[in-house]
N, CA and C atoms of all chains as a GROMACS GRO file, in nm:
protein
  510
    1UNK      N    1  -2.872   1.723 -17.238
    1UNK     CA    2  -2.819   1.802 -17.125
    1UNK      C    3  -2.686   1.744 -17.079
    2UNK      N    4  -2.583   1.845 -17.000
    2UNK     CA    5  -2.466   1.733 -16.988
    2UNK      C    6  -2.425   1.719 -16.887
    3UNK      N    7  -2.366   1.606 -16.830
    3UNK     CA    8  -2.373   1.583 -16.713
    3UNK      C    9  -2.242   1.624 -16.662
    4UNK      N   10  -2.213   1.719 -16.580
    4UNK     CA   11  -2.140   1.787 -16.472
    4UNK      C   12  -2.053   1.637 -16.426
    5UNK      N   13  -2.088   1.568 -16.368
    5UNK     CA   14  -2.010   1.526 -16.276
    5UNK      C   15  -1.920   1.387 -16.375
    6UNK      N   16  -1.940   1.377 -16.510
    6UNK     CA   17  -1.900   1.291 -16.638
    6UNK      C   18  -1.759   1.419 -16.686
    7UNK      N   19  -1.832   1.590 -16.680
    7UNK     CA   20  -1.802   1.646 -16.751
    7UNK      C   21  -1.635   1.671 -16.644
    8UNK      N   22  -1.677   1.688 -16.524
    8UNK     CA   23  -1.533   1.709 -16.420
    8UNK      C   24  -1.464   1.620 -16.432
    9UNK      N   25  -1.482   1.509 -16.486
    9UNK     CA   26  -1.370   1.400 -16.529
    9UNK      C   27  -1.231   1.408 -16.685
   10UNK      N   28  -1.363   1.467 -16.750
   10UNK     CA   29  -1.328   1.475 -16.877
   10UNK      C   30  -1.238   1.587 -16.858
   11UNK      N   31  -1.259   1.697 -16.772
   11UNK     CA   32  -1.181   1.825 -16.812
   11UNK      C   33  -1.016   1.802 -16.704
   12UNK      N   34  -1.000   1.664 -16.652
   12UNK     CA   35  -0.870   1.695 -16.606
   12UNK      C   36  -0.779   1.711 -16.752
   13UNK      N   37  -0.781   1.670 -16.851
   13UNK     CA   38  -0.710   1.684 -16.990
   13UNK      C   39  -0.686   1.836 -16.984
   14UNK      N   40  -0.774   1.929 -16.998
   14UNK     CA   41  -0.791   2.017 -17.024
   14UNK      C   42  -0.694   2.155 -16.905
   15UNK      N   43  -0.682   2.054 -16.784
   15UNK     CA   44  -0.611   2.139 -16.690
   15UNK      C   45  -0.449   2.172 -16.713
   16UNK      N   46  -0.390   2.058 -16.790
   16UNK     CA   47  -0.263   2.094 -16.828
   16UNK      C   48  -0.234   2.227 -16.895
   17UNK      N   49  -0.338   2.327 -16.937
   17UNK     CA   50  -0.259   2.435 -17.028
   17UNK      C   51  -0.384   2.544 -16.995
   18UNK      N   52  -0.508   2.513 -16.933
   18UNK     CA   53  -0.585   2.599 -16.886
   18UNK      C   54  -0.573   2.559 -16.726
   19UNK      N   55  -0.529   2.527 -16.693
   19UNK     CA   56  -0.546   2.479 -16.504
   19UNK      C   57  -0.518   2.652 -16.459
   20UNK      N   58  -0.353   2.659 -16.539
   20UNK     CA   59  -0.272   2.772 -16.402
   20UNK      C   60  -0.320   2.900 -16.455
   21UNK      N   61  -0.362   3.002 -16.376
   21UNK     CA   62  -0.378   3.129 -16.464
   21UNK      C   63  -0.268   3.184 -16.514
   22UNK      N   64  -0.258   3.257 -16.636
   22UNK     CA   65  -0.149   3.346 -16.713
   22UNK      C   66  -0.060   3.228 -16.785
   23UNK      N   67  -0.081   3.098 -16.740
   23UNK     CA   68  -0.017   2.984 -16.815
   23UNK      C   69  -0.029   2.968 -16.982
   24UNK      N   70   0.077   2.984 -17.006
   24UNK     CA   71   0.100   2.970 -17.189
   24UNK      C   72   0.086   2.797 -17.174
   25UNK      N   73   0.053   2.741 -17.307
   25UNK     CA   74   0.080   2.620 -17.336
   25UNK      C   75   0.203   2.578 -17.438
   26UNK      N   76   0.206   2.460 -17.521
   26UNK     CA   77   0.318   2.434 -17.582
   26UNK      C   78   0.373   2.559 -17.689
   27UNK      N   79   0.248   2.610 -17.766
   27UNK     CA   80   0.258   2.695 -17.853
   27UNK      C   81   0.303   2.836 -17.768
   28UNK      N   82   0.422   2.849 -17.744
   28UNK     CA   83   0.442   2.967 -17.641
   28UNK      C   84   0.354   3.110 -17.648
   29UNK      N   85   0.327   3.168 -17.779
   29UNK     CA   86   0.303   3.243 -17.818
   29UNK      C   87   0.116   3.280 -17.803
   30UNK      N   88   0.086   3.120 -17.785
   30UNK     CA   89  -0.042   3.163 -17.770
   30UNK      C   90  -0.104   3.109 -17.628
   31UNK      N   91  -0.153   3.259 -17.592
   31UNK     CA   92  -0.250   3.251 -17.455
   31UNK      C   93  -0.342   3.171 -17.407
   32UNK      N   94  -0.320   3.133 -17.334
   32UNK     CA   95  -0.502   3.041 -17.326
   32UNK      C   96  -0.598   3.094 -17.224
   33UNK      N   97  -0.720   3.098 -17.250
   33UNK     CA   98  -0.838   3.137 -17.164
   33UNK      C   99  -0.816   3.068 -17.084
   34UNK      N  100  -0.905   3.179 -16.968
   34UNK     CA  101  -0.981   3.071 -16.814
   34UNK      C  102  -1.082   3.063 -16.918
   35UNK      N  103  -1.119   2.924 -16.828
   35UNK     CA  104  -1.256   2.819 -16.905
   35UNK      C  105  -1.358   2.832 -16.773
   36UNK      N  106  -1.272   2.848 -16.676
   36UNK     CA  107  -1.358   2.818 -16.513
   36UNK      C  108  -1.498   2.917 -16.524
   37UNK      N  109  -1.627   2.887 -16.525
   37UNK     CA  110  -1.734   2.986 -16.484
   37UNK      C  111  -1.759   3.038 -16.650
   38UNK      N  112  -1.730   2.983 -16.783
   38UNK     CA  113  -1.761   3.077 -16.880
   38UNK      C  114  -1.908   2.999 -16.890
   39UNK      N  115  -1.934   3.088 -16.989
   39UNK     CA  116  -2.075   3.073 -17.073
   39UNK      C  117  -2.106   2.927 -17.139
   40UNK      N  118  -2.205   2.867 -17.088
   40UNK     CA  119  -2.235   2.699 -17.121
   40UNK      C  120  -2.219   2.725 -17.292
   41UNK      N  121  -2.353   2.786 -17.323
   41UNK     CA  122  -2.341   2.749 -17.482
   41UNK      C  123  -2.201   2.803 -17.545
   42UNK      N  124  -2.119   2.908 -17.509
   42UNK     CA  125  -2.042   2.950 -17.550
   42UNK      C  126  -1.904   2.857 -17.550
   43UNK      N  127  -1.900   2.759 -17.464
   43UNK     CA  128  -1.793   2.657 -17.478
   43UNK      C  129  -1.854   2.553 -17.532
   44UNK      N  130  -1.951   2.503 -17.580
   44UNK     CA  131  -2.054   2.424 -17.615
   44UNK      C  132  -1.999   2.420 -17.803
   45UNK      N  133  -2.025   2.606 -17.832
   45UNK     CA  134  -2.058   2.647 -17.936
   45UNK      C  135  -1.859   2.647 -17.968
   46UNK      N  136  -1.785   2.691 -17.894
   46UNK     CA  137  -1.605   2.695 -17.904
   46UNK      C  138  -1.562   2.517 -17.944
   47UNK      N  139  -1.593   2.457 -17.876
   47UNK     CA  140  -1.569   2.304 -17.912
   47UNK      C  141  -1.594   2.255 -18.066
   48UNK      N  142  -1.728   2.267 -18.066
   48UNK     CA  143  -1.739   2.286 -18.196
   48UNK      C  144  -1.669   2.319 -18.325
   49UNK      N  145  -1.654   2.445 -18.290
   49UNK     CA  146  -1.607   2.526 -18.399
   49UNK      C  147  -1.448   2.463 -18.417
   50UNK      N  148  -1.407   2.409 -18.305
   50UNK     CA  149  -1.244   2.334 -18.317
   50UNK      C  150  -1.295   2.223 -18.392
   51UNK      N  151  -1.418   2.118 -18.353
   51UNK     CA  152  -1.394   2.028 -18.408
   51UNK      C  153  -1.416   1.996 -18.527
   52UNK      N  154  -1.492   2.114 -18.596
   52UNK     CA  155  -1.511   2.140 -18.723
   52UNK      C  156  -1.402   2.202 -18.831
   53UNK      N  157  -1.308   2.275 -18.753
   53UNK     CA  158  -1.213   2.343 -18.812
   53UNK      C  159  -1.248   2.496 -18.818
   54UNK      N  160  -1.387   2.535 -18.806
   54UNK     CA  161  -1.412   2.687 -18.798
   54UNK      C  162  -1.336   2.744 -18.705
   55UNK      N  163  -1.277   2.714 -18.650
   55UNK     CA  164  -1.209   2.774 -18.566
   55UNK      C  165  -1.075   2.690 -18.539
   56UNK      N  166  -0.975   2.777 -18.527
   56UNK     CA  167  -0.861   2.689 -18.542
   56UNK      C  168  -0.689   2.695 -18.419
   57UNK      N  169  -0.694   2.559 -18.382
   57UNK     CA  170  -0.601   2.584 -18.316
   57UNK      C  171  -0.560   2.407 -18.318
   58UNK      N  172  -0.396   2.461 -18.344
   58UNK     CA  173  -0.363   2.280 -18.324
   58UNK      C  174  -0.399   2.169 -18.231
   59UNK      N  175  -0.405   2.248 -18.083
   59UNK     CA  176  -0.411   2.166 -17.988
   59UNK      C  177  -0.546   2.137 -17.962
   60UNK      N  178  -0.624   2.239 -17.969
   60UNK     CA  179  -0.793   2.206 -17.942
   60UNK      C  180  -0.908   2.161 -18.029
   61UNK      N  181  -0.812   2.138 -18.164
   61UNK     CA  182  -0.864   2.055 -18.260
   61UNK      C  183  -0.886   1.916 -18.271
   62UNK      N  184  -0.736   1.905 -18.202
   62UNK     CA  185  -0.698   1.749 -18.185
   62UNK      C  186  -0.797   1.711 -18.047
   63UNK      N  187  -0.819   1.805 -17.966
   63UNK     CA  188  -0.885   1.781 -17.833
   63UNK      C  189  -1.023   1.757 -17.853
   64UNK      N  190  -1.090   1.836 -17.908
   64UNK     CA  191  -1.212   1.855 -17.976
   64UNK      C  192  -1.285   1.769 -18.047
   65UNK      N  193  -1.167   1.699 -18.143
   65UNK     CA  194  -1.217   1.580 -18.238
   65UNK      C  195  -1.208   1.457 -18.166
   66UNK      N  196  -1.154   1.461 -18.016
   66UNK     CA  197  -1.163   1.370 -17.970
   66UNK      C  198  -1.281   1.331 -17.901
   67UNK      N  199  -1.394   1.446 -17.878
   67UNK     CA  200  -1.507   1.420 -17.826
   67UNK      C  201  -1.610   1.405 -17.885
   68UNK      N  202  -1.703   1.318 -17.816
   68UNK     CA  203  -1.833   1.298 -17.864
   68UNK      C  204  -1.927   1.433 -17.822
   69UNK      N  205  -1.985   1.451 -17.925
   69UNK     CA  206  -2.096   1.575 -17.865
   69UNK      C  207  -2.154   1.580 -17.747
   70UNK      N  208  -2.191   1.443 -17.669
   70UNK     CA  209  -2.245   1.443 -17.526
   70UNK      C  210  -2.094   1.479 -17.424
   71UNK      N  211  -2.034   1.426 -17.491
   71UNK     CA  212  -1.922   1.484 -17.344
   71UNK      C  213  -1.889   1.615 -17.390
   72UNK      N  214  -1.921   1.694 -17.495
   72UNK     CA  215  -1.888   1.848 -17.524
   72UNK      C  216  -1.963   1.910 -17.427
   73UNK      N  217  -2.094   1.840 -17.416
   73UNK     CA  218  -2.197   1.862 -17.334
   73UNK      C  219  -2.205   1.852 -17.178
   74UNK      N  220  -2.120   1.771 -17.174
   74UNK     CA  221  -2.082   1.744 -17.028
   74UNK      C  222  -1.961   1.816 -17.001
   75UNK      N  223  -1.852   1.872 -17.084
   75UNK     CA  224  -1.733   1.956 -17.042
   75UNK      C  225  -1.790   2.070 -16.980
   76UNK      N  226  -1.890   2.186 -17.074
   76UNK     CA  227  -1.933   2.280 -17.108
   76UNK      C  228  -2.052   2.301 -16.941
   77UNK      N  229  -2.107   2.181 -16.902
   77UNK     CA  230  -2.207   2.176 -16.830
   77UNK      C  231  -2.101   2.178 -16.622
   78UNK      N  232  -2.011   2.144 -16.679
   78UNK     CA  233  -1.931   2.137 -16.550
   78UNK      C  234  -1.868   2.253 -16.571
   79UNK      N  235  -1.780   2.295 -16.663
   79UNK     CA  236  -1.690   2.407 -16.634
   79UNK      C  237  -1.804   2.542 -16.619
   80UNK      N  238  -1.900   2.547 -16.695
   80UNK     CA  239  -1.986   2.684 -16.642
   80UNK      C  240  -2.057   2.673 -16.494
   81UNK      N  241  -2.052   2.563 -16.440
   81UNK     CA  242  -2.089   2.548 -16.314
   81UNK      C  243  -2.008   2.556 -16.141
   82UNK      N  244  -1.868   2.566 -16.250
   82UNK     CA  245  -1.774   2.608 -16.129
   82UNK      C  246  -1.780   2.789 -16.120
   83UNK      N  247  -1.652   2.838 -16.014
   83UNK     CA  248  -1.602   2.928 -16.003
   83UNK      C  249  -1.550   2.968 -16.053
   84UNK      N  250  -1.536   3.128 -16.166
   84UNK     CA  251  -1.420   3.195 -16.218
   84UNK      C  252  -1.321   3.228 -16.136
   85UNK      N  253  -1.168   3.165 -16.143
   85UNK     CA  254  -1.055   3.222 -16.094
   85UNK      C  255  -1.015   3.397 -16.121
   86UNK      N  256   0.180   4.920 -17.348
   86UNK     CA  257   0.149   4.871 -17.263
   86UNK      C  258  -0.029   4.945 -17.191
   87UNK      N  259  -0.084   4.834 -17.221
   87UNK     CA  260  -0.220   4.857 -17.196
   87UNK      C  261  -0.250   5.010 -17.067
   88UNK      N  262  -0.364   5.069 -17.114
   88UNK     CA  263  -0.401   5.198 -17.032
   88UNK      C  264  -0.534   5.142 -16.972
   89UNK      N  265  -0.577   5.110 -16.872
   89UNK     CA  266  -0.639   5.077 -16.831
   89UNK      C  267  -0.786   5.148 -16.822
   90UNK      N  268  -0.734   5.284 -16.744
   90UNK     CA  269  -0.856   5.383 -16.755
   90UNK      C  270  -0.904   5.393 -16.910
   91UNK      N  271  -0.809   5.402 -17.005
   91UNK     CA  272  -0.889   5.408 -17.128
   91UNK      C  273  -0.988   5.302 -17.195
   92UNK      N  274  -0.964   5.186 -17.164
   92UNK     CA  275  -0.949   5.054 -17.136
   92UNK      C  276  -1.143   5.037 -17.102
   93UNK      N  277  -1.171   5.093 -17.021
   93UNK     CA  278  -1.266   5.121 -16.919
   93UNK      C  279  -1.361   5.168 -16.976
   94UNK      N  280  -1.285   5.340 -17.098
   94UNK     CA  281  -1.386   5.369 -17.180
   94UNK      C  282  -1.419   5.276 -17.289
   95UNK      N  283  -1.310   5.247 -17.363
   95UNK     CA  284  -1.349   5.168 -17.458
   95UNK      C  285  -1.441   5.043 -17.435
   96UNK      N  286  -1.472   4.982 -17.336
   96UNK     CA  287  -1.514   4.861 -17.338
   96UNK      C  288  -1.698   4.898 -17.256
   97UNK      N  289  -1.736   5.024 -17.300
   97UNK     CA  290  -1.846   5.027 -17.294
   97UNK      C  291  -1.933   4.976 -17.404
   98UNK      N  292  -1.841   4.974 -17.518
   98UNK     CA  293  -1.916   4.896 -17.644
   98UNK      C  294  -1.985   4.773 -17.642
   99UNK      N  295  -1.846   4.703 -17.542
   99UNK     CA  296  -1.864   4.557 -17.547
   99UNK      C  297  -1.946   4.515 -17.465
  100UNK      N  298  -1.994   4.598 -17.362
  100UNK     CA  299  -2.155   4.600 -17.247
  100UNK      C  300  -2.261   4.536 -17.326
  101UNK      N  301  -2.329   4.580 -17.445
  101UNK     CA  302  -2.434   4.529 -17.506
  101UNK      C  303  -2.423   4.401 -17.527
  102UNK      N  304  -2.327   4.334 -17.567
  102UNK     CA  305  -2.362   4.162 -17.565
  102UNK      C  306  -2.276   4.079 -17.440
  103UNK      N  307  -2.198   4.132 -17.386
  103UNK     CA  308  -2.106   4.099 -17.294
  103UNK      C  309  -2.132   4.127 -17.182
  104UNK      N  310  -2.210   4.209 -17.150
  104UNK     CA  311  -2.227   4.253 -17.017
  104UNK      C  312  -2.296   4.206 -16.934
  105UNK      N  313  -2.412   4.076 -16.969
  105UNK     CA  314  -2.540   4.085 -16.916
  105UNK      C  315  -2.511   3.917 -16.947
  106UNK      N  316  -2.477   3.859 -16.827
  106UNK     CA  317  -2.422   3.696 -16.826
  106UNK      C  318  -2.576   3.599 -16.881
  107UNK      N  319  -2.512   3.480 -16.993
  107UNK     CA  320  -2.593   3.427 -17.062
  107UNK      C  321  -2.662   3.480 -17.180
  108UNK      N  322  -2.645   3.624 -17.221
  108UNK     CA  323  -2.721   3.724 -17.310
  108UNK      C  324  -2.678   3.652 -17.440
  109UNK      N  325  -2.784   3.643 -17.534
  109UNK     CA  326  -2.651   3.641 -17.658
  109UNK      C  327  -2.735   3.774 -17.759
  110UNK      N  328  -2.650   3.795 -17.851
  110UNK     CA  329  -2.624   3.942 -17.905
  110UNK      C  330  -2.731   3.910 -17.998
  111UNK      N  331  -2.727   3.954 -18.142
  111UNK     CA  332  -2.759   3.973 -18.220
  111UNK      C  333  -2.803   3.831 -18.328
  112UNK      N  334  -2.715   3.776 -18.311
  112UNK     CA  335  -2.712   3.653 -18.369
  112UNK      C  336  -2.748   3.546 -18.286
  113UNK      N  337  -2.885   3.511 -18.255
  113UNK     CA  338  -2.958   3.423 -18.122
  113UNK      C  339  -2.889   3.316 -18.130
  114UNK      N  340  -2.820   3.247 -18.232
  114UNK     CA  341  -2.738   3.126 -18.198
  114UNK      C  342  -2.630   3.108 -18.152
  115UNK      N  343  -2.522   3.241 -18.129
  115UNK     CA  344  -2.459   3.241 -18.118
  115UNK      C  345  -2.432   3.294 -17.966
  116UNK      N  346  -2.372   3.206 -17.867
  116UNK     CA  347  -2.353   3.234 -17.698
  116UNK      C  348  -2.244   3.326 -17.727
  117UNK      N  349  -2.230   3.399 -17.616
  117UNK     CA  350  -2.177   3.526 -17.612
  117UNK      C  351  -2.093   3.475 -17.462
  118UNK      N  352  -1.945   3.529 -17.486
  118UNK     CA  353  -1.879   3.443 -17.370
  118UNK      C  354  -1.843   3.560 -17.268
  119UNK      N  355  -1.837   3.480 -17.148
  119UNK     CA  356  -1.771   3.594 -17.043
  119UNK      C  357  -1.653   3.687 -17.086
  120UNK      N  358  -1.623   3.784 -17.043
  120UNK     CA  359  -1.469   3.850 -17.068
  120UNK      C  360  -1.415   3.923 -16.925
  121UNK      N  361  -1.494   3.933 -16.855
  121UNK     CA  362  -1.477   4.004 -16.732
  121UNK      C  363  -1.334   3.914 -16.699
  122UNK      N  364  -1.249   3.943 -16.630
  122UNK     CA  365  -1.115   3.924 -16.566
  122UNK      C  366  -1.082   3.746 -16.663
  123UNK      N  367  -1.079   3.808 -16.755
  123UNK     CA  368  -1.039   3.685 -16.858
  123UNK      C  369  -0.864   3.735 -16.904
  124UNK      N  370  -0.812   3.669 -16.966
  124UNK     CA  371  -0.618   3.654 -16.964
  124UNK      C  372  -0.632   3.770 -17.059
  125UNK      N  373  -0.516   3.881 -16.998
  125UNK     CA  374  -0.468   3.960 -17.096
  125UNK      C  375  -0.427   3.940 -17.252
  126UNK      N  376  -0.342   3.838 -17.196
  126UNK     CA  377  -0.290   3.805 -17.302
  126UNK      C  378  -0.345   3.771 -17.470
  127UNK      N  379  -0.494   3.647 -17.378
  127UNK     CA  380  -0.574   3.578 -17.454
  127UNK      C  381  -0.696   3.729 -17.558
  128UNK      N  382  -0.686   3.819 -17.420
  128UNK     CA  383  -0.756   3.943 -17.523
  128UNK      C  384  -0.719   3.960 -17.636
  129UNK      N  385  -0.586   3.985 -17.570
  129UNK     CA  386  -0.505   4.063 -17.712
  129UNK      C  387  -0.529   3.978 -17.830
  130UNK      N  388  -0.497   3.875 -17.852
  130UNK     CA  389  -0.514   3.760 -17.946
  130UNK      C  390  -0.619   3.760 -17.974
  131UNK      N  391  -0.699   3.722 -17.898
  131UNK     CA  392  -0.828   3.711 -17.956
  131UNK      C  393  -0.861   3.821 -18.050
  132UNK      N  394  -0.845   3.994 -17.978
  132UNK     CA  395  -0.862   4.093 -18.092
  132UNK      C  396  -0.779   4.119 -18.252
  133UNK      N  397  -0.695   4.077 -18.242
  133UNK     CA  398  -0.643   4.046 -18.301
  133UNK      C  399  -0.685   3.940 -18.413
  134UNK      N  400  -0.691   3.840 -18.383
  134UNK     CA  401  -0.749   3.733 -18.472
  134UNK      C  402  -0.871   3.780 -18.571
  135UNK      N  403  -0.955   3.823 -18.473
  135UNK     CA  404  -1.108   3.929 -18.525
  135UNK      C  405  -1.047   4.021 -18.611
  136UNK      N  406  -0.958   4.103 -18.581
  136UNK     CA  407  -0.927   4.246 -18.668
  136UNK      C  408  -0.836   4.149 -18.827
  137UNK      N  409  -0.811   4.065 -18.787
  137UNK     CA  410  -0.750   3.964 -18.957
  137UNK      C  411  -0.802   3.892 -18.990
  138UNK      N  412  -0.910   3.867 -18.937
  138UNK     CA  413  -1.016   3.750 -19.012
  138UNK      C  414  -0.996   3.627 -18.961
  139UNK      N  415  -0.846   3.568 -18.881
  139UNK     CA  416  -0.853   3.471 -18.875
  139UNK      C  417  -0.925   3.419 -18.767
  140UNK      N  418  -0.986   3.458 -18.711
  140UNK     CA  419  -1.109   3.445 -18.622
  140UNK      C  420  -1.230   3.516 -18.671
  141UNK      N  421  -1.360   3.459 -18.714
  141UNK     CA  422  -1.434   3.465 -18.751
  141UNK      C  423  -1.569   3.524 -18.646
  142UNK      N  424  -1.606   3.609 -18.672
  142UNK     CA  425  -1.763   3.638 -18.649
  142UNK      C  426  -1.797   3.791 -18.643
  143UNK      N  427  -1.912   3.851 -18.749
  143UNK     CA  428  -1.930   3.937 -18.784
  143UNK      C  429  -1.929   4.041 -18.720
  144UNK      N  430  -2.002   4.065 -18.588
  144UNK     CA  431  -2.009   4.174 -18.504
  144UNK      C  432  -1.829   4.208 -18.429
  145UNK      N  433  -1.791   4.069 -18.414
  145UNK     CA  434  -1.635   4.122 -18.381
  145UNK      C  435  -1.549   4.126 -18.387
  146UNK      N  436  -1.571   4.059 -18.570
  146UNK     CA  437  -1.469   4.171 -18.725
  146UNK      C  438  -1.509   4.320 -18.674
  147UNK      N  439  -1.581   4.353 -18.703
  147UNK     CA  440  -1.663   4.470 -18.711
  147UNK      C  441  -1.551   4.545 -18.623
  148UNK      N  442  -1.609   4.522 -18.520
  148UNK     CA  443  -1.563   4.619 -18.372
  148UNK      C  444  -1.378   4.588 -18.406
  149UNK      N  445  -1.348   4.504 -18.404
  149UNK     CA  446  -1.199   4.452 -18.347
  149UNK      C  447  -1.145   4.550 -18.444
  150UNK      N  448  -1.174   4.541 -18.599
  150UNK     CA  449  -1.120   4.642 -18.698
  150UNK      C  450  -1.145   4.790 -18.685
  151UNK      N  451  -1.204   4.782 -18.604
  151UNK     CA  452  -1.200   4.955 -18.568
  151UNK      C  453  -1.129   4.982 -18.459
  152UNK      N  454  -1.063   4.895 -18.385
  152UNK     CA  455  -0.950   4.933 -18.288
  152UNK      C  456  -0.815   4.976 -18.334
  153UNK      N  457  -0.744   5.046 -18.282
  153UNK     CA  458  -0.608   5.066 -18.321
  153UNK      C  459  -0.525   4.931 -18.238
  154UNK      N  460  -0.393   4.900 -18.240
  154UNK     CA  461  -0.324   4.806 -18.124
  154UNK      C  462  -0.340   4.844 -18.010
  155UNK      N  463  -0.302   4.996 -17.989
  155UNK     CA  464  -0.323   5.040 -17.848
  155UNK      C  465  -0.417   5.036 -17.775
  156UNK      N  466  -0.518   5.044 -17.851
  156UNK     CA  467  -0.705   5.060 -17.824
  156UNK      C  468  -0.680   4.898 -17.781
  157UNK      N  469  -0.725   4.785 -17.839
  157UNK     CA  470  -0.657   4.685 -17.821
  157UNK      C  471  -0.608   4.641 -17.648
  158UNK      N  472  -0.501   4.675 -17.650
  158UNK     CA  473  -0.392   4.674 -17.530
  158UNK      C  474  -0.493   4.735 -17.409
  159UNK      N  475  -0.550   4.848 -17.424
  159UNK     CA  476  -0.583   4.926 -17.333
  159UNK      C  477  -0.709   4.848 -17.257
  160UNK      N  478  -0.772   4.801 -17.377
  160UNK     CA  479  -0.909   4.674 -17.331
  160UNK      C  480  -0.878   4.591 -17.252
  161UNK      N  481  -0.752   4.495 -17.272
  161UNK     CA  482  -0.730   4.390 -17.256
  161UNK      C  483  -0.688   4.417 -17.089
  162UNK      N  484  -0.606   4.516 -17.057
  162UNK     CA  485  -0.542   4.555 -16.938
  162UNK      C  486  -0.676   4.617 -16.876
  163UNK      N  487  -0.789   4.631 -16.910
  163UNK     CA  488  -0.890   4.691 -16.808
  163UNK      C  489  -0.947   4.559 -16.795
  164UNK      N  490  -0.968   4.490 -16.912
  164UNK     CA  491  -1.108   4.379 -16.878
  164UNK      C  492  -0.982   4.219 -16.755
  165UNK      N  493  -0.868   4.287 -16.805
  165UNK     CA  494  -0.834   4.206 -16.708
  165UNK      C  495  -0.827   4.167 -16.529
  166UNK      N  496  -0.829   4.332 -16.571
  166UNK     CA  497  -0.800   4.396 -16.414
  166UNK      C  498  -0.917   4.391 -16.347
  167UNK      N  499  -1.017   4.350 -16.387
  167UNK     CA  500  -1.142   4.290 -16.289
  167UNK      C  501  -1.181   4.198 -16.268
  168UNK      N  502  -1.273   4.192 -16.178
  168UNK     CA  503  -1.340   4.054 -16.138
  168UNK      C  504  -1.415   3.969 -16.212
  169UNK      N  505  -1.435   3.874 -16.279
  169UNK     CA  506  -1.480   3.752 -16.358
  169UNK      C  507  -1.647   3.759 -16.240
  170UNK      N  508  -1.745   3.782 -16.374
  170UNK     CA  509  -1.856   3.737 -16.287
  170UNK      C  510  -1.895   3.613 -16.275
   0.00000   0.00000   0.00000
């Protein structure tokens, strides 16, 4: 299970290019989701797929492979527990 | 530039796995993510990715390749224009 209050630590990384809404990141061209309020397994199951390569994006690959499965668990367990912007 | 009302019709499709928070579709392993007032932008892309393969998963190859761009556009500008449950 993952722990929320491990996982709100971990996701200040994550605020640089998902924080602002309508905010592009480095890759101008590509959009980034709100993460705020999504689906546990569904960011659970998105992490993954970066850190595997099934799914592909430069920046969230490198982000992805940087985690251990319990803090995927703990990102996933805090961000579905907040508010959608 | 996205039609919203059409937008509205089209995305009665996406009700069956999307509509019903935590649901997952067809494929029980697979979490099914919010879209309600999620980034225009990130729609578009995302459909996109689905309609070329370079985003992967069967039910939304399926659907995404049966959109036109406009169809597309028109989604993205309705599912944006609402409230995130």
């Amino acid at each position: 299970t993952g722990d929320k209050a491990n996982g709100r630590i971990l996701v200040y990384t994550c605020n640089g290019c998902h924080g602002i809404p309508g905010t592009n990141n480095s890759y101008p061209q590509y959009p980034v989701p709100k993460i705020a309020g999504q689906n546990e397994q569904y960011i659970i199951s998105a992490l993954h797929e970066y850190k595997t390569g099934d799914r592909t994006h430069p920046t969230m690959m490198a982000q992805a492979q940087s985690l251990s499965d319990q803090e995927i668990e703990d990102i996933a367990a805090y961000l579905s527990s907040i508010k959608p912007k």
